[in-house]
C-alpha positions as CSV (number, residue, x, y, z in Angstrom):
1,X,12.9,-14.4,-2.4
2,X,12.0,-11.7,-5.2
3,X,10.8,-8.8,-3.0
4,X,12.8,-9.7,0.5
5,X,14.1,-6.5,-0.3
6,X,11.1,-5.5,1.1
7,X,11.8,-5.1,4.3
8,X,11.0,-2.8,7.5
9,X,14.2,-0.7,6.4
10,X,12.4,0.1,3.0
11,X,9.1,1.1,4.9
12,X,10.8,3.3,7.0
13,X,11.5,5.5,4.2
14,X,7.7,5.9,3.8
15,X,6.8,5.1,7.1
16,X,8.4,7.8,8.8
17,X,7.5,10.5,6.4
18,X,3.9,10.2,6.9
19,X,4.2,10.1,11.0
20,X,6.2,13.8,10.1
21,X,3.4,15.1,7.5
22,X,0.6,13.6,8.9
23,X,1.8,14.6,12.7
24,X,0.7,11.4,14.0
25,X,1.5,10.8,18.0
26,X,2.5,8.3,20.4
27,X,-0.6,6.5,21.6
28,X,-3.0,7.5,18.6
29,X,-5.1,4.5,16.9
30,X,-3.5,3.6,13.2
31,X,-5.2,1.1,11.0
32,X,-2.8,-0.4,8.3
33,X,-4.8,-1.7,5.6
34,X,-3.9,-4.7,3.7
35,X,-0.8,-4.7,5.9
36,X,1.0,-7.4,4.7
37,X,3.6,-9.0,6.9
38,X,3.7,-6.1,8.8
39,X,6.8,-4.0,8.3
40,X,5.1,-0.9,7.6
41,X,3.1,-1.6,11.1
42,X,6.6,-2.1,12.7
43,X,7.5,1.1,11.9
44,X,4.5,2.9,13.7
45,X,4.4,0.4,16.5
46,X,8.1,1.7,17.2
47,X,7.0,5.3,17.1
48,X,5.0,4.4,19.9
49,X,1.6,4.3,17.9
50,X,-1.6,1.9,18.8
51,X,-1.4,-0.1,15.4
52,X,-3.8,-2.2,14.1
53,X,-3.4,-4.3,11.1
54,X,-5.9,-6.0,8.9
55,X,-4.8,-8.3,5.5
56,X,-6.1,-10.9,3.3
57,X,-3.7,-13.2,3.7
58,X,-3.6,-15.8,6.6
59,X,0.4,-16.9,6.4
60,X,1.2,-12.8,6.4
61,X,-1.1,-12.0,9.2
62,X,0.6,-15.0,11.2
63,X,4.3,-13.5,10.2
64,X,2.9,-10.0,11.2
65,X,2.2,-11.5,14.8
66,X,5.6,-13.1,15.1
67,X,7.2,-10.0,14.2
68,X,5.1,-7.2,15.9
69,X,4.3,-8.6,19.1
70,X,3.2,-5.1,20.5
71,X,0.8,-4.6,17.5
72,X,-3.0,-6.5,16.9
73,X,-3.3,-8.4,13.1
74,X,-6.5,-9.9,11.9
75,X,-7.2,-11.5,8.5
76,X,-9.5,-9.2,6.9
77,X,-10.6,-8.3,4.0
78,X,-10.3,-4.4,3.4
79,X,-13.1,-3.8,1.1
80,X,-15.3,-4.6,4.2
81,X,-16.1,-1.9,6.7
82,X,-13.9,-2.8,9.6
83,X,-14.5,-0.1,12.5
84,X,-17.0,3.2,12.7
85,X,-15.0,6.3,14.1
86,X,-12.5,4.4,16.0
87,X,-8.9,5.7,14.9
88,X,-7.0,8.8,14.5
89,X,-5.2,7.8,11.0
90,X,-6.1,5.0,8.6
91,X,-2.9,3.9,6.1
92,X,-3.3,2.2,2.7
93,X,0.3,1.8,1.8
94,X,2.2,0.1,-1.5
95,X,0.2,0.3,-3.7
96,X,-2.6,-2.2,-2.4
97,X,-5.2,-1.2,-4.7
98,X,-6.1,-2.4,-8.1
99,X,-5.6,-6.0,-8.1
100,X,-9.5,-6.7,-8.4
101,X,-10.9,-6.3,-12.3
102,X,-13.9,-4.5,-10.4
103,X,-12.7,-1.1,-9.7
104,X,-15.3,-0.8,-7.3
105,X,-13.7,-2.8,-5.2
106,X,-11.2,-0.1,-4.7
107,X,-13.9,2.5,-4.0
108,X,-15.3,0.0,-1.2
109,X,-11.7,-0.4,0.5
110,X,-11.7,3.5,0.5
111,X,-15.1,3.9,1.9
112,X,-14.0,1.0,5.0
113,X,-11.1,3.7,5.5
114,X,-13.0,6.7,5.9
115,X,-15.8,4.9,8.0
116,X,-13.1,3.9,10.6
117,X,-12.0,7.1,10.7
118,X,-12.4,9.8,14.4
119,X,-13.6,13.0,12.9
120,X,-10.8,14.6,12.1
121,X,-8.8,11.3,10.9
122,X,-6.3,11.4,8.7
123,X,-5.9,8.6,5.7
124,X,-3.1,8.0,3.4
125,X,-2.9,6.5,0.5
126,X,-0.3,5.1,-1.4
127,X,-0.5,4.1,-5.2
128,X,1.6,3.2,-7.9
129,X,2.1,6.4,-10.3
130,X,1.1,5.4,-14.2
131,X,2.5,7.7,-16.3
132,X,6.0,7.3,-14.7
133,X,5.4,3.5,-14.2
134,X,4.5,3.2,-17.9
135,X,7.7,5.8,-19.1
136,X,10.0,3.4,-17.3
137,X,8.7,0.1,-17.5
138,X,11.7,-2.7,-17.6
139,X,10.3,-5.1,-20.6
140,X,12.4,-8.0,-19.8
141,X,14.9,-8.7,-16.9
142,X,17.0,-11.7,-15.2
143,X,17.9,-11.6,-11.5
144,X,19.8,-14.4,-9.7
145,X,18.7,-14.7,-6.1
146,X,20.6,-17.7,-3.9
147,X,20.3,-20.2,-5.9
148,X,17.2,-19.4,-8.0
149,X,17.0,-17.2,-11.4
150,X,14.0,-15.0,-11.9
151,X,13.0,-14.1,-15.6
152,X,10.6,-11.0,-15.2
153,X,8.6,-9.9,-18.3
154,X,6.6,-6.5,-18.1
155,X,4.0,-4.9,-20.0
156,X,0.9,-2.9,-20.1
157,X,-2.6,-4.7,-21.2
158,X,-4.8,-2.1,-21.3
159,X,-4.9,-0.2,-17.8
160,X,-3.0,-2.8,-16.3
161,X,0.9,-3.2,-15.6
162,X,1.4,-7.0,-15.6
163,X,4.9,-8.7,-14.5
164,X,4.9,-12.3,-15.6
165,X,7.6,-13.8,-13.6
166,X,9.6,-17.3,-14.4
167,X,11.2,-19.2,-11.9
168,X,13.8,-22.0,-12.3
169,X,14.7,-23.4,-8.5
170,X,16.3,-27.0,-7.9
171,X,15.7,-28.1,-11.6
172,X,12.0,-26.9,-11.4
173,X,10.2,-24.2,-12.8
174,X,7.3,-22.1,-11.9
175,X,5.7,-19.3,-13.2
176,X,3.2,-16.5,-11.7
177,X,1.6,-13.5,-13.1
178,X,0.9,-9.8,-10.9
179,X,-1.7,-7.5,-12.8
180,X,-2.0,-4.2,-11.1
181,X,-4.4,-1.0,-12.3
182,X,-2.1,1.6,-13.4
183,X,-3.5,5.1,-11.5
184,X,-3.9,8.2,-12.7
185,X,-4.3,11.2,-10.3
186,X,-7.8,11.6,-11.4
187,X,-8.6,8.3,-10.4
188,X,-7.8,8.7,-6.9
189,X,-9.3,11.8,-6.3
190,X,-12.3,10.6,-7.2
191,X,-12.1,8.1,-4.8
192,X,-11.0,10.2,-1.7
193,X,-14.2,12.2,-3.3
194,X,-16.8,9.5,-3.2
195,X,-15.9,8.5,0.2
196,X,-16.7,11.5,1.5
197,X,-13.1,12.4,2.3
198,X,-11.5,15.6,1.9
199,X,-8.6,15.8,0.0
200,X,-5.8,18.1,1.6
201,X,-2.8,17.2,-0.2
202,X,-0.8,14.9,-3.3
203,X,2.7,14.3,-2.6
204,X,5.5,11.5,-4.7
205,X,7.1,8.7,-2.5
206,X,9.6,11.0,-0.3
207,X,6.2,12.9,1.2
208,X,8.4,16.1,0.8
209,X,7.8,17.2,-3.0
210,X,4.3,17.8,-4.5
211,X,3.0,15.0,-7.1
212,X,4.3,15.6,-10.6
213,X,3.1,12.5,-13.1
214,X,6.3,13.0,-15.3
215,X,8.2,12.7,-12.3
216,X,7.2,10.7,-9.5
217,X,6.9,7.3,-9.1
218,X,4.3,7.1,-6.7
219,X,1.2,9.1,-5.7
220,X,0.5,9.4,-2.2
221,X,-2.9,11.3,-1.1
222,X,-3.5,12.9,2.5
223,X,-7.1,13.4,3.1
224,X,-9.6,13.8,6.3
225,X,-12.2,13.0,7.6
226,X,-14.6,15.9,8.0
227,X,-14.8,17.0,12.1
């Protein structure tokens, strides 16, 4: 109920900004790690794209298959090596890094990427922005949703950004916790560097304007894999 914002319309507005930069075709090979329920998948599978999509999750994988027939799911777990030199663009979108306390983790997940990779491949990746996460964190909010109130409290614990968030539905009341890394540029070079990926550009959220920490609230990296 929290995020059903979330939806295909909102990943169009990344979705179809990377197809532009990255000049991805119809019938190339796209892997879309730790794709969720698929909407950013949707998007490519419309653009006439080849679309794989790998997650953790069982229940979002099933959801992805009811609502991208044309497109293959498996439950996966990303930090694995899925494919060698199989498709034309890998995507690591939303910020699906940093959840593990092992940031090493993160490095595997970005070594699967560039080992699926065709020579030449591009991969994007997609990662919440620190300084301007941290600038503009929310400490304490209420939403109403249907019938159930969210409480959502914020903070930063050391390089995380944790959300506690309390829920009061049909006279009950449950609480759950999110803990994210917070990224710094420097952090994600050096792992487009150690995967032996070549970093070509560092964009914000719109892919239009170059990265700027004050400013944007996401950064997205476009690197290759060497030909």
């Amino acid at each position: 109920m929290l995020y059903s914002h979330r939806d295909e319309e909102d990943a169009a507005k990344l979705v179809w900004p990377v197809i532009a930069k990255g000049g991805l075709k119809p019938g190339q090979l796209v892997l879309d790690m730790a794709c969720g329920r698929g909407r950013h998948a949707a998007i490519f599978a419309q653009a006439g794209m080849d679309v794989t999509g790998i997650d953790l999750s069982p229940q979002s994988i099933e959801e992805a298959r009811e609502k991208v027939p044309g497109a293959h799911f498996e439950v996966f777990d990303i930090r694995s090596p899925y494919a060698d030199n199989r498709f034309d663009a890998v995507v690591c979108l939303f910020n699906s890094l940093g959840y593990s306390p092992d940031r090493a983790d993160d490095q595997r997940a970005v070594n699967a990427a560039a080992a699926a990779l065709k020579p030449g491949g591009l991969f994007v990746l997609d990662l919440l922005n620190a300084d301007h996460a941290v600038q503009h964190i929310v400490p304490c909010e209420t939403q109403d949703i249907g019938d159930a109130r969210f409480h959502l409290l914020r903070g930063v614990e050391g390089t995380n950004i944790v959300k506690r968030i309390l829920v009061e539905h049909h006279g009950r009341t449950e609480t759950y916790v999110e803990r994210v890394h917070a990224w710094a540029l420097p952090e994600v070079e050096d792992l487009i560097r150690l995967s032996g990926l070549v970093m070509e550009d560092v964009t914000d959220e719109t892919c239009l304007q170059s990265f700027a920490p004050d400013r944007s609230g996401r950064i997205v990296a476009w690197a290759r894999k060497k030909p």
